[in-house]
C-alpha positions in Angstrom: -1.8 -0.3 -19.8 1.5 -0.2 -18.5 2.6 2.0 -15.7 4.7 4.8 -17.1 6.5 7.9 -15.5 7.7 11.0 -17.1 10.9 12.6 -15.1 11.8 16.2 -14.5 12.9 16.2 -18.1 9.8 15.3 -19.6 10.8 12.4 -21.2 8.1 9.4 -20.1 9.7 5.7 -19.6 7.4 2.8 -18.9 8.2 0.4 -16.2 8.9 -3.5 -16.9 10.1 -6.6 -15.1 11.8 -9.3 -15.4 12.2 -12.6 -13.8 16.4 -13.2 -13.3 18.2 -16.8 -11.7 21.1 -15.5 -9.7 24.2 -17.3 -9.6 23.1 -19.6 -6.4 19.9 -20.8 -8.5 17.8 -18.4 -7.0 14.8 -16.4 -8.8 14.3 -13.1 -8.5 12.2 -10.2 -10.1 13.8 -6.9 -11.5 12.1 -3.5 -12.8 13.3 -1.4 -15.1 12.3 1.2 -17.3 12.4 1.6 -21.4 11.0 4.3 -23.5 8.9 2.2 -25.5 5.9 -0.3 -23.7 7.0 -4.4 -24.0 5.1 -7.5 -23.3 6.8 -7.4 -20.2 5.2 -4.2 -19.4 4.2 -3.6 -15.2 0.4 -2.1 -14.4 1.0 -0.6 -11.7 4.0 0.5 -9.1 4.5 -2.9 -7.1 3.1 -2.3 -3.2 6.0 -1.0 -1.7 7.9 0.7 -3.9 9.0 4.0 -5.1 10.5 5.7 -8.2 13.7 7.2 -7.5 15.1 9.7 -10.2 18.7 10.8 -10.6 19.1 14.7 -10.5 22.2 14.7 -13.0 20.7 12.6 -15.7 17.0 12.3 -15.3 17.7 8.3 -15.6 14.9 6.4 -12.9 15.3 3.3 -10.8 12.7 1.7 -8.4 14.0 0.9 -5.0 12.1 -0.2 -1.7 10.3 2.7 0.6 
């Protein structure tokens, strides 16, 4: 089960991640959320985290507490 948020809106996104190699060779992990659940689905909220939601456009990003 994938960890999914609905925003003011209503409109529920589940969250996924993805492991990226920036341009100096180094790995790292980003989240981000789609409307439908992936394989690369997320269980839960990472420890640390939070969901952020844009006012104007109801679009949400996950940024560090």
């Amino acid at each position: 089960m994938a960890y999914k948020h609905t925003n003011s809106k209503g409109v529920t996104y589940y969250l996924n991640s993805k492991k990226v190699t920036l341009r100096g060779g180094k790995e790292q992990t980003i989240f981000y959320f789609s409307k439908d659940e992936r394989p690369e689905a997320v269980p839960e909220l990472p420890a640390g985290m939070e969901v952020n939601e844009n006012p104007r456009n109801g679009f949400l990003t996950v940024k560090r507490k």
